[in-house]
N, C-alpha and C positions, 0 to 999 in steps of 0.2 A: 589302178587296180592293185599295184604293188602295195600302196597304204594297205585298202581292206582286207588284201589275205594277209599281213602283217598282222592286224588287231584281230581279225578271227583263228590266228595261228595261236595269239596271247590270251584269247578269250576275255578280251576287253570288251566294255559294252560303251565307252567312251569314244571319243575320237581321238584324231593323231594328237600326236604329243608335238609338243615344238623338236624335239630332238628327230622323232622321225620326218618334220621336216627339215630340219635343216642337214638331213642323211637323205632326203630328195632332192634337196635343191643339188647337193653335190653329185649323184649319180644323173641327173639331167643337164646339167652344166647351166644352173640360175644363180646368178648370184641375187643382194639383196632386191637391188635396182632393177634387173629384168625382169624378175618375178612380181615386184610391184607392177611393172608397165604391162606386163603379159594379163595382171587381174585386176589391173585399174583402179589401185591403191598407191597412196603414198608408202613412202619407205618405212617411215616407223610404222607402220602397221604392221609389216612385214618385221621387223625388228620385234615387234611387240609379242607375234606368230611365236617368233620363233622361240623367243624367250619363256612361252607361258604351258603350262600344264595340260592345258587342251586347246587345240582351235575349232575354230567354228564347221558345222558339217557343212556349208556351203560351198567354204574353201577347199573340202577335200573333195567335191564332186568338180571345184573346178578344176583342180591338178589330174581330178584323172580325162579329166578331158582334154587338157595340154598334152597327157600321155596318148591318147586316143589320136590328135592331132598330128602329133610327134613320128607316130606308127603309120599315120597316113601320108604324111608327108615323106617317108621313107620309102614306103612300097610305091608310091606314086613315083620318084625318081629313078627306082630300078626298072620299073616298067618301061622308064621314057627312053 
């Protein structure tokens, strides 16, 4: 979620940049390698992400769903 209010903050009509990933991957704590194993890509892929202009809208529904996961996994543990 944090992406898309991001680009509708900027009023981009693109998707995330590599730079706002790799300003995700540090506020989630992924590095290259987790992030590849967490989406089921090799590492330069992830390398490739991060370095390039735009990534793909697939990868960004899946990062918000690592966030969604993230947030459940959260509230699930204060509840136990």
């Amino acid at each position: 979620m944090l992406l898309r209010r991001h680009r509708h903050r900027r009023g981009l009509d693109e998707g995330v940049t590599g730079r706002q990933l790799r300003e995700w991957m540090l506020r989630h704590g992924y590095t290259v390698q987790s992030l590849g194993v967490a989406l089921g890509v090799a590492e330069r892929t992830v390398y490739r992400w991060r370095s390039s202009s735009g990534i793909p809208k697939y990868v960004e529904l899946a990062l918000e769903a690592l966030e969604r996961r993230e947030r459940d996994h959260r509230a699930t543990r204060r509840g136990a």
